[in-house]
Steps between C-alpha positions, in 0.01 A plus 500: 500500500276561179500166387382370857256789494316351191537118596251642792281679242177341461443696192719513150507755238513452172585840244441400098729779258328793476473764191492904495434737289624891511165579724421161661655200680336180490606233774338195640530183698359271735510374859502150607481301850763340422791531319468412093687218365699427201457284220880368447464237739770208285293176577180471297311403835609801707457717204114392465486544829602841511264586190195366737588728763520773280126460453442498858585847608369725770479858437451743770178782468603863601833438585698843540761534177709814423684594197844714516564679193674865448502560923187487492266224716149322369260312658248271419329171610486151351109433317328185550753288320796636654570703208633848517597782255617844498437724249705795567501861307867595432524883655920420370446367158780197308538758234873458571634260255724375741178374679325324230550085522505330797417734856514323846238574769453336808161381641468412872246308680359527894350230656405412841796735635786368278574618174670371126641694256543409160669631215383509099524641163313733327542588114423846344555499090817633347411731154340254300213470292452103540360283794432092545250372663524061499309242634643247681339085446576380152603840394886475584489214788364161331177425787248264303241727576295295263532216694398535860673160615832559346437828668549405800714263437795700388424755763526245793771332380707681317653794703633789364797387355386243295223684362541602082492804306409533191802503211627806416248741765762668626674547185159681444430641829868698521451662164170642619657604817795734368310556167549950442694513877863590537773267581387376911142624475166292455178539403206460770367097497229360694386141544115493562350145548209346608727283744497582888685712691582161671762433228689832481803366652541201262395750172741751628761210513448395163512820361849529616614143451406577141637858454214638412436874565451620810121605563234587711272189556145537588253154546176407602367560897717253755331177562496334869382151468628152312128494318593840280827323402323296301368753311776717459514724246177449372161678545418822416780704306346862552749586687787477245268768299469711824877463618645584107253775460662661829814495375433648167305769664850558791668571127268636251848637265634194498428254188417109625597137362226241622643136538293187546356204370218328382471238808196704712402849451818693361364625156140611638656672783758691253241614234307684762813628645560647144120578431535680836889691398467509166830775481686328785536095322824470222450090483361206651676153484305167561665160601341209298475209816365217249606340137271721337358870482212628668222643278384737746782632674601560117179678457577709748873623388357552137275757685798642685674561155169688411562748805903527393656294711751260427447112547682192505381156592780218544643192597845616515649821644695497199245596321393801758872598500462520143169710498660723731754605249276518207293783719770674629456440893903347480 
C-alpha cells in the first residue's frame, strides 16, 4: 500500500543529513516533481543520461513539509527553489552521551492530498575539541576542475564507480575522523562545495564507496535546466564562505581543520574564514591541482601562519598525514 501510495505522488522528497547542537537542530531538504534519480546507472550512455536529468529538476514552491523529532510536530513550506529547512530549538537537549553521533528524525511531506515520509540522519558532536570541514572537486575526488572539458567529460561518462580518489585520502581522512574520540566515536565532518545540490546522491555515493567519514554535505542552490550543467560548479563561491561560517558559528567550542585546494577559490575563502574566527581555525590544508605551486595561494597560507594557524600545501596526502602528526591533530 505505501509503495503504490508514492508511485501516485506527483511530488518527491528529498531529506540531506542534518546536524544539532545541545540547543538547536538543523535539518533540510528539498522537494521535487518528480522523483530524483541516481547516478549508478552501469552503461556509460544511461549513466550520462541520468546526470542530464539530474540538471533538469522541478522543485515545488510552498509545498507543506513537517519534521518529527522528540514527539513533537514542525511545519514549514518549501521557498522558491523547493528548498526547505528547519531550524529547531532543543527544549530536551543531546547532553546524554548516549545521544551524541548519529540521531534519526523523520521529515514528512503533503502534497495535493497524499503524503511521503522520509527518514534521515542527524549528527550532534561527541566530547571533542576537533572538527573537519572538506571540500569536495579536486580536494579528495580527482574532477579537473581546471579543465572545463575534461570536466564534463568524466562527469558524463564516468559514473560513480569508476570515478578516482586521490591516494592515500582516506588514510588521511580516518585519522582526522577518530583523532582525541574513544574507540566507536567520530569527530563532526562536513563536505561544503561549490557543486549542486543536483549531485548529492552521486557525492554521497562516493563518499561511501571510498570509506570516507560520514558527514553532513551542504552544496550550492539546485539547478533545473541542461544550460547550468554546463557551468557546474563554477560561478560565484560566496556561498562556501557563507555555508562554513554557519557552521563554525552552530559550534563556536569546537576547534576546525579547513581542507581544499588551489583549483578555484579554496585559499581566499579560508583566510577570511580564519580572519573572521581567528580562535576557532587549528590548520588549513591545500591540494596542489598542477606540476607546480601557486604563488598566491602560498601568499596567503604564509599569512595564515602569521595569525597561528597551521598550514600545509601538497601533492600527496602523505605529506598532510605527515603534517598532521608533526602538530599533534593524530
Amino acid at each position: 500500500m505505501k509503495s503504490e501510495l508514492n508511485r501516485n505522488l506527483q511530488a518527491d522528497l528529498k531529506v540531506y543529513r542534518g546536524y544539532a547542537s545541545d540547543k538547536l537542530l538543523v535539518v533540510f531538504g528539498h522537494v521535487f516533481k518528480k522523483t530524483a534519480t541516481t547516478l549508478s546507472e552501469k552503461t556509460k550512455f544511461k549513466h550520462a543520461y541520468s546526470v542530464l536529468r539530474t540538471f533538469r529538476r522541478k522543485t515545488i514552491s510552498n509545498a507543506d513539509v513537517y519534521l518529527y523529532f522528540n514527539d513533537k510536530k514542525t511545519h514549514t513550506k518549501t521557498l522558491k527553489d523547493g528548498y526547505f529547512r528547519f531550524s529547531i530549538p532543543l527544549q530536551t537537549s543531546f547532553q546524554d552521551d548516549s545521544e551524541s553521533g548519529w540521531n534519526k528524525v523523520e521529515v514528512e511531506l503533503n502534497h495535493e492530498g497524499k503524503s511521503v515520509k522520509r527518514t534521515t540522519e542527524v549528527f550532534h558532536p561527541y566530547d571533542g575539541k576537533l572538527a573537519f570541514i572538506s571540500d569536495i572537486d579536486d580536494t579528495f575526488l580527482i574532477s579537473h576542475t581546471n579543465n572545463l572539458f575534461k570536466k564534463l567529460y568524466v562527469l558524463l561518462w564516468r559514473n560513480v564507480n569508476n570515478r578516482q580518489l586521490f591516494e592515500d585520502v582516506t588514510a588521511h581522512y580516518q585519522l582526522l575522523s577518530k583523532a582525541g574520540q574513544e574507540s566507536g566515536e567520530t569527530n563532526a565532518f562536513f563536505y561544503v562545495s561549490s557543486s549542486e545540490w543536483n549531485l548529492y546522491n552521486f557525492i554521497e555515493q562516493f563518499t561511501k564507496i571510498h570509506n570516507l567519514p560520514k558527514a553532513v554535505i551542504k552544496l550550492k542552490s539546485i539547478k533545473t535546466s541542461l544550460s547550468d550543467f554546463l557551468f557546474t560548479g563554477r560561478g560565484s563561491h560566496n556561498h562556501k564562505f557563507q555555508k562554513i561560517k554557519e557552521i563554525i558559528e552552530f559550534y563556536p567550542h569546537l576547534k576546525f581543520v579547513l581542507m581544499g585546494d588551489d583549483s578555484q577559490a579554496d585559499p581566499l575563502i579560508y583566510e577570511q574564514i580564519c580572519k573572521t574566527f581567528p580562535q576557532n581555525i587549528k590548520a588549513v590544508y591545500i591540494r596542489q591541482t598542477e606540476k607546480s605551486k601557486k604563488n598566491t595561494t602560498q601568499k596567503i597560507l604564509q599569512n595564515l601562519e602569521s595569525l597561528e594557524v597551521k598550514t600545509c600545501y601538497f601533492l600527496r596526502s602523505e605529506k598532510a598525514i605527515l603534517h598532521s602528526r608533526e602538530i599533534g591533530i593524530v
